[in-house]
C-alpha positions as CSV (number, residue, x, y, z in Angstrom):
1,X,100.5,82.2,137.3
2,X,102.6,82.6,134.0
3,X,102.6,80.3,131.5
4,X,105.0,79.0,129.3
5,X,103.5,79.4,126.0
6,X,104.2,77.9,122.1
7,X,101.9,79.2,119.2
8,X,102.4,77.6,115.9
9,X,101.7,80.5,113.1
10,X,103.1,84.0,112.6
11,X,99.6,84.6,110.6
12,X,97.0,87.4,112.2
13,X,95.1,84.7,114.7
14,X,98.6,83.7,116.3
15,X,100.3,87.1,116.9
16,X,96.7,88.8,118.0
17,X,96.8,85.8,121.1
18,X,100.5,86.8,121.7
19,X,99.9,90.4,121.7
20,X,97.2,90.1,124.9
21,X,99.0,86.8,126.7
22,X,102.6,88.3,126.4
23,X,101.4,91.8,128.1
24,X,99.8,89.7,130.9
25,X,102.8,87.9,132.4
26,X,102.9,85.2,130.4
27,X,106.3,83.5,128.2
28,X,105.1,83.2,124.5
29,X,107.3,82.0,121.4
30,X,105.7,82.0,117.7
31,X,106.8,79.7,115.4
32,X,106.5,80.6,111.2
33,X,107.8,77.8,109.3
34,X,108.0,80.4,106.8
35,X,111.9,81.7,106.8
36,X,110.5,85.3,107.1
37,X,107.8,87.6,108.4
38,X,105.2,86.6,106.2
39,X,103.9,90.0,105.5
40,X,102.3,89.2,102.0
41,X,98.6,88.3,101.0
42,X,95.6,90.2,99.4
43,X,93.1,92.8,101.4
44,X,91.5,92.0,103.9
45,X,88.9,94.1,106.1
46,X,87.9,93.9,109.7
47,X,84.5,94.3,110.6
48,X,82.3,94.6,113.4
49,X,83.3,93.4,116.6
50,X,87.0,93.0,114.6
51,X,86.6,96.6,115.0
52,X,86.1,96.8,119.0
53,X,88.7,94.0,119.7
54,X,91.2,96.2,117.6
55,X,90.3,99.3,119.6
56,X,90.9,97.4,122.9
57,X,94.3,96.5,121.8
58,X,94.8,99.7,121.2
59,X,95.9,99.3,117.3
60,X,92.8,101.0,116.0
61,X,94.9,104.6,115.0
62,X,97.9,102.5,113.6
63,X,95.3,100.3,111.3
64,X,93.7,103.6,110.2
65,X,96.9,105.0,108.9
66,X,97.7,101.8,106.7
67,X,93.9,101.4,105.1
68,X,93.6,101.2,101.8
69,X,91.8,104.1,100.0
70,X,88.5,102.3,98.8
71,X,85.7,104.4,98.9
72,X,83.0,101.4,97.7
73,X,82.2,98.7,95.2
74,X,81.1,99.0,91.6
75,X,78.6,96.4,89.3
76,X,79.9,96.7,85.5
77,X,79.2,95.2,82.6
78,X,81.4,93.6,80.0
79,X,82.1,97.3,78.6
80,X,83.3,98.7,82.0
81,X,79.7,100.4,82.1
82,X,78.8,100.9,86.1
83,X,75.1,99.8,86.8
84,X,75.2,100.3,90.4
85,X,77.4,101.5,93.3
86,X,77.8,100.6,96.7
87,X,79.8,103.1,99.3
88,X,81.2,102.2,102.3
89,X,79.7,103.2,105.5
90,X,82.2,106.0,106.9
91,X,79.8,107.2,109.7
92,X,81.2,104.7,112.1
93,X,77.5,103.9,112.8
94,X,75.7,101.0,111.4
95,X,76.7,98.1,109.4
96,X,79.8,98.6,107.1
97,X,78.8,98.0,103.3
98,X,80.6,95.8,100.7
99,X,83.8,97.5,101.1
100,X,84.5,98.0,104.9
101,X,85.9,101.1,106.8
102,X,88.6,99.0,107.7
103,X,90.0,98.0,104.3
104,X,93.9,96.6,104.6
105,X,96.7,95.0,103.1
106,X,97.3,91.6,104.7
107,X,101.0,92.5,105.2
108,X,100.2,95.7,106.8
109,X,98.0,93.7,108.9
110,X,100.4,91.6,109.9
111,X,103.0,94.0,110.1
112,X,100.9,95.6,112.5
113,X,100.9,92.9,114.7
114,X,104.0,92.2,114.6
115,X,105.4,95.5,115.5
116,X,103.2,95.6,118.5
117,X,104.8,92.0,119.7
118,X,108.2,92.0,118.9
119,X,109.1,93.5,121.9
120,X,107.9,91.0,124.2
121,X,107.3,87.9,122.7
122,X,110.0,85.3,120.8
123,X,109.6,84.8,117.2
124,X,111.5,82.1,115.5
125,X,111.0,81.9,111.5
126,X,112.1,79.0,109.4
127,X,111.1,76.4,112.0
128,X,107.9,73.8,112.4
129,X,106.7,71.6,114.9
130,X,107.0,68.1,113.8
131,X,105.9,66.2,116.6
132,X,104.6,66.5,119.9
133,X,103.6,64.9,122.8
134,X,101.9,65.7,126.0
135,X,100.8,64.7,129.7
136,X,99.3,66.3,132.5
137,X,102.5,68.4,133.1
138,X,103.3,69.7,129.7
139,X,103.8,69.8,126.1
140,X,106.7,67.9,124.8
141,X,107.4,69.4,121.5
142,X,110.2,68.4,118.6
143,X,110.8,71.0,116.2
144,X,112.1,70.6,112.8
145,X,115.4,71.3,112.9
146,X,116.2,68.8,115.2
147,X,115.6,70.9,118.5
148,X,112.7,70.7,121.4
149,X,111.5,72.1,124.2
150,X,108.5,71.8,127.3
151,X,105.5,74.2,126.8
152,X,101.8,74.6,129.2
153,X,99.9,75.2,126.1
154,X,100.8,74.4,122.5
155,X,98.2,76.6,120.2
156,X,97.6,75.6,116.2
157,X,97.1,78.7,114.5
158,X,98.4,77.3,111.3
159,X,95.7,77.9,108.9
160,X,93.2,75.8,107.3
161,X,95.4,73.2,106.4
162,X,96.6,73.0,110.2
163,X,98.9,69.9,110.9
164,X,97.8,70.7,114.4
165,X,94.4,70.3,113.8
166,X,95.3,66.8,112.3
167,X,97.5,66.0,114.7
168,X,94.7,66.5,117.5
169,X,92.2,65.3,115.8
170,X,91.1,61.1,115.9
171,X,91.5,59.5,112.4
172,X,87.9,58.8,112.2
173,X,86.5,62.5,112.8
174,X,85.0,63.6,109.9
175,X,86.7,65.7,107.1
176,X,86.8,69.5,109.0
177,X,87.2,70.8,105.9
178,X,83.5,71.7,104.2
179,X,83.7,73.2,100.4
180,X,81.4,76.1,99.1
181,X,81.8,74.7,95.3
182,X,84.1,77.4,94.5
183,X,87.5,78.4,93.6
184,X,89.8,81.7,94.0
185,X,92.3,83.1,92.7
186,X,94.2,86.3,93.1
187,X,97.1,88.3,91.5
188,X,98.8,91.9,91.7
189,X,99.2,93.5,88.1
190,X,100.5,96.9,87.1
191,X,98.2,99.8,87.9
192,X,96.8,101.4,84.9
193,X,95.2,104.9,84.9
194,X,91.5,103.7,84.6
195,X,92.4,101.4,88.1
196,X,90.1,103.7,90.4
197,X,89.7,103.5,94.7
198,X,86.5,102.1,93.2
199,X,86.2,98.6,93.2
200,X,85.1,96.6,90.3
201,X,82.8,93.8,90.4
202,X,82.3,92.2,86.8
203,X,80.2,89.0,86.4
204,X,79.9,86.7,83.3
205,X,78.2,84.0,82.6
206,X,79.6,80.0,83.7
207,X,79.5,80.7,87.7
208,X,82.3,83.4,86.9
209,X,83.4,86.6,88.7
210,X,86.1,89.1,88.7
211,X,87.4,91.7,91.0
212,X,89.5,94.2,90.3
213,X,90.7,96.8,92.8
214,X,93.6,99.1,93.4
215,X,95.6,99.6,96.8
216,X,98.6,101.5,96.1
217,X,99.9,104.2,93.2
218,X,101.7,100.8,91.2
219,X,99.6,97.8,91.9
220,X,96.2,96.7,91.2
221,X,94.3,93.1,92.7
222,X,92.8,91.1,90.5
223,X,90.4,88.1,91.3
224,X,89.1,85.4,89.6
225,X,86.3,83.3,91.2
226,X,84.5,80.3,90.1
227,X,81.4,78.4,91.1
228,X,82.1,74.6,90.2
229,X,81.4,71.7,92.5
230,X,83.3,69.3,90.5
231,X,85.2,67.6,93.0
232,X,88.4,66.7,90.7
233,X,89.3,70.5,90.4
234,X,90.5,70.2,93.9
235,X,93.7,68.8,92.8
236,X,94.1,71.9,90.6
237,X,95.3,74.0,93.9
238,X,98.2,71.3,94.7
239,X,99.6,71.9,91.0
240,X,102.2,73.8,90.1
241,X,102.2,77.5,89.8
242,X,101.9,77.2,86.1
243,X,99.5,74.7,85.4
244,X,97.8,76.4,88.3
245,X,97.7,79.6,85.6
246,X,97.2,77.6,82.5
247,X,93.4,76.4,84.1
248,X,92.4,79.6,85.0
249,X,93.5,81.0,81.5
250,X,91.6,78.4,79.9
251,X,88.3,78.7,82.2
252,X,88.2,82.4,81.4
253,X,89.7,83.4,78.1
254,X,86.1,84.2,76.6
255,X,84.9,86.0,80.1
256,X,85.1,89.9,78.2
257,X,85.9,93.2,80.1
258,X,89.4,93.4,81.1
259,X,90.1,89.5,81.0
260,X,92.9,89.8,78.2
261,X,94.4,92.6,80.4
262,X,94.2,90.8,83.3
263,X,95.7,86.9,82.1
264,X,98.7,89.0,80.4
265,X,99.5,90.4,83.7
266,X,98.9,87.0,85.2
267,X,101.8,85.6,83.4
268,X,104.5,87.6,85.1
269,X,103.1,88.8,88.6
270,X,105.0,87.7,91.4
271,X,102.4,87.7,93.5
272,X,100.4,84.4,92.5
273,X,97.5,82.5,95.0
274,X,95.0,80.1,94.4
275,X,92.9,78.6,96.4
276,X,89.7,76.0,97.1
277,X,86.9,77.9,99.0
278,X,86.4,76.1,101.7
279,X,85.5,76.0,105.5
280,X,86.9,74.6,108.5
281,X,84.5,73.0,110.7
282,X,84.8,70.5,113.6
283,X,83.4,69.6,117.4
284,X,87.0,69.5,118.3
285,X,88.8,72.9,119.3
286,X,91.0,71.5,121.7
287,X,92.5,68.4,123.1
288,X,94.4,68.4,127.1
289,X,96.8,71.1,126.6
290,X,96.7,71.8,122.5
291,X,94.2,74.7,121.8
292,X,93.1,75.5,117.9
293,X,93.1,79.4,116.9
294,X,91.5,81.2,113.8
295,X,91.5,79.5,110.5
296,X,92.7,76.4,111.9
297,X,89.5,75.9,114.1
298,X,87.0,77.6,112.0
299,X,87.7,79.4,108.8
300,X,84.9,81.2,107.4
301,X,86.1,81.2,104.1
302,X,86.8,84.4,101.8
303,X,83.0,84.7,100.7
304,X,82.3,85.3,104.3
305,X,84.3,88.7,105.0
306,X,84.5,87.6,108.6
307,X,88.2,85.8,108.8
308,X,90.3,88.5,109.9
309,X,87.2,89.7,112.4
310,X,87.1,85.9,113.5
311,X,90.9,85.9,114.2
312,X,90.7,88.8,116.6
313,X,87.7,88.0,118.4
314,X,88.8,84.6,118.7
315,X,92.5,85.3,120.0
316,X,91.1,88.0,122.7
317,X,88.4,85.1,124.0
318,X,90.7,82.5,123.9
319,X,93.5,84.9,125.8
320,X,90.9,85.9,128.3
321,X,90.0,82.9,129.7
322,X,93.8,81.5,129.8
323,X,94.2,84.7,132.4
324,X,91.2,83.7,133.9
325,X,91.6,80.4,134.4
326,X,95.7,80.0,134.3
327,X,95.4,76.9,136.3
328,X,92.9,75.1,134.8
329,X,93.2,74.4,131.2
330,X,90.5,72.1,130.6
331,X,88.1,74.8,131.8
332,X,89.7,77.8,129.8
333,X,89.4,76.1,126.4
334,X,85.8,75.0,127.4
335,X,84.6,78.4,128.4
336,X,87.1,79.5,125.3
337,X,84.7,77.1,122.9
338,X,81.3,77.9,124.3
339,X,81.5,81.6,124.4
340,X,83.2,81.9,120.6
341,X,81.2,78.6,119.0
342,X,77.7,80.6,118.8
343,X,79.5,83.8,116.9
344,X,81.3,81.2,114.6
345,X,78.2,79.4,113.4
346,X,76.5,82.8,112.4
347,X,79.3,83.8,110.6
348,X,79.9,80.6,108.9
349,X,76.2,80.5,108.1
350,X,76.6,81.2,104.1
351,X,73.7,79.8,102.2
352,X,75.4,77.6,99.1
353,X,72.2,78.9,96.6
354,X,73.0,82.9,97.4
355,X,76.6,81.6,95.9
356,X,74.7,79.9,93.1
357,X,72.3,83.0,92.8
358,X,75.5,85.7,93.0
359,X,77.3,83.4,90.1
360,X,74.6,82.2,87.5
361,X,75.4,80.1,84.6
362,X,73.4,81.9,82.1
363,X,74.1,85.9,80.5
364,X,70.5,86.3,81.4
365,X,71.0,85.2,85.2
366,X,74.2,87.7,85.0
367,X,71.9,91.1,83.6
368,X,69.9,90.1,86.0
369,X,71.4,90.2,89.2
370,X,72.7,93.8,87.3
371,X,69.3,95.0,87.3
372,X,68.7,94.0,90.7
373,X,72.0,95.6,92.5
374,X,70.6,99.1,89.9
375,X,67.3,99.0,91.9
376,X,68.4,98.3,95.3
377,X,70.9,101.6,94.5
378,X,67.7,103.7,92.9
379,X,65.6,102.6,96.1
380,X,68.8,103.3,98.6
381,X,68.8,100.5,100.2
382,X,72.5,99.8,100.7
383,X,72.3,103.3,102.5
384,X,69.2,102.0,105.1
385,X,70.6,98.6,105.9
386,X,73.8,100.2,106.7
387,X,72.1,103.0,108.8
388,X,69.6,100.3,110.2
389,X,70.8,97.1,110.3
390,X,72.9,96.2,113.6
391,X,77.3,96.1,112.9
392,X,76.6,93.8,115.6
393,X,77.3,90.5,114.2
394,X,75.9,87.6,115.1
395,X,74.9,89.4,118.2
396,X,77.9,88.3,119.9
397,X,78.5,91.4,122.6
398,X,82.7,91.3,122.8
399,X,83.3,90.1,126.8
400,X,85.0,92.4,128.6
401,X,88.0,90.7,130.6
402,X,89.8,92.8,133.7
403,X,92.5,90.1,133.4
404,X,94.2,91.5,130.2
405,X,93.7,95.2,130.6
């Protein structure tokens, strides 16, 4: 039974779902309100059973030839010093370490995905669903430029600010959005000859952090993060671009290391994001025939390294048991919910005080989480939890479903 089938989202979570319903039969469309592909972002990783649900699709090789070359994470000190380093686990055995073996450009990413779609499913750009309606025969949907059309299933994989998710969800739930107390933000500046495949990890004092890490022979990442619970600074992340730049400028002007370097090239990048850390939990993945996807449903935030691996998993689930159950909805997004809800809650299990802990206020609290990453480097103990410690996540083993292969 083929399906007639709208996904709002040209992100990773939407395209993955395309990419196993379209090569089963079924009539997909993706929307992107966005005019464009939008093939843009900072790096991303996948990890663990990201990993096998990328194999299955068979875009494992094509991911491996777009990684970016970084071989691990470095601790330093306001004078560049290292104190400790962390590889990544290339064995393709074990956990993967800080940096992952699967290290990518978000636009890659999404370029891959895309290029694997194209072909047989409908993208339209520069279009959103404004409203939609639906009964136990269809989705009604009205699109923004004036147009609209019947779908089976309407999916919201529009991020963590989903209008989906709203639109599905009653006005009394409770606020799906859940903040960590922190803040992000993240910039491309010109590579300079220092700018190794080593990342850089500096932390000051005042709940600060900076990243700084290179993917390509011209550009280099840099990100700012910030533990503060203050409620108000919320607001900052609907500003404008510049005042947006003028807080983070004040908030870290007396950080040390490269800071000076690294607001300079903040002034003129072009690639500029900001962001509150949060997380998206709620009861409510679906509703009749609407069916929530990726960050919309459950995003795991940055700090949790899991998004891109939740995406993935969650698209090839959620694809599954459409195939399986093509003729009854209400089951497939049940079966969808209560196989994927357990390996969501692990991986959105991040403990607020390790975030207080991995930002402290004070110099001291910063030398001596420094001193602690040195010893756990002089022991080797990066090197046994990666050859010890399951990849396994969550223990979620990835379902194996005839109906897509």
């Amino acid at each position: 039974m083929a399906l007639k089938v709208l996904v709002c989202g040209g992100g990773c979570a939407g395209p993955a779902l395309a990419f196993w319903l379209a090569q089963t039969g079924h009539q997909v469309t993706v929307v992107e309100r966005f005019p464009a592909l939008r093939a843009t972002g900072a790096q991303i990783d996948l990890r663990s059973q990201g990993i096998e649900v990328a194999k299955r699709m068979g875009l494992l090789d094509t991911i491996r030839s777009k990684l970016v070359d970084e071989d691990g994470v470095a601790i330093v000190d306001s004078q560049g010093k290292i104190h400790a380093t962390f590889m990544a686990n290339r064995t393709g055995k074990g956990a993967q370490s800080l940096t992952s073996e699967y290290e990518i450009m978000r636009g890659d990413f999404v370029r891959v995905l895309y290029d694997a779609t194209k072909d047989n499913v409908k993208y339209i750009f520069g279009k959103s669903v404004e409203h939609f309606e639906q009964d136990e025969k269809g989705v009604y949907v009205n699109f923004s430029d004036g147009s609209s059309d019947t779908y089976d299933i309407l999916v919201g994989a529009d991020g963590q600010g989903s209008r989906i998710r709203k639109a599905i969800l009653s006005p009394d739930s409770p606020n799906p959005c859940f903040s960590l107390g922190a803040h992000m933000a993240y910039w491309f500046i010109p590579r300079e000859e220092q700018d190794s495949n080593i990342r850089r990890t500096y932390g000051c004092s005042g709940g600060r952090m900076i990243m700084r890490r290179t993917h390509n022979s011209t550009e280099t990442q840099v990100y700012f993060t910030l533990r503060d619970s203050n409620p108000e600074l919320a607001s900052i992340h609907r500003a404008s671009v510049e005042h947006q730049k003028e807080f983070w400028a004040q908030r870290y002007r007396d950080a040390g290391w490269e800071t000076e370097r690294f607001l300079e090239g903040m002034k003129t990048t072009k690639n500029w994001y900001c962001q509150e850390v949060i997380q998206v939990r709620t009861d409510t993945w679906s509703k009749g025939r609407i069916v929530l996807l990726g960050d919309a449903a459950y995003c795991a935030s940055p700090l949790s390294g899991m998004g891109t691996t939740g995406a993935l998993v969650g698209a090839y689930i959620l694809a599954g048991e459409i195939c399986r159950n093509p003729d009854d909805l209400a089951l497939a997004f049940s079966n969808y919910d209560t196989t994927l809800r357990p390996f969501v809650d692990e991986f959105q299990n991040i403990n607020t005080r390790l975030i207080r802990l991995a930002t402290p206020e004070s110099e001291w609290g910063v030398a001596l989480i420094r001193f602690m990453a040195w010893l756990a480097c002089l022991l080797h103990i990066p090197q046994l939890l990666a050859r010890f410690k399951s990849e396994n996540k969550g223990g979620l083993l990835v379902p194996d479903y005839p109906e897509l292969l």
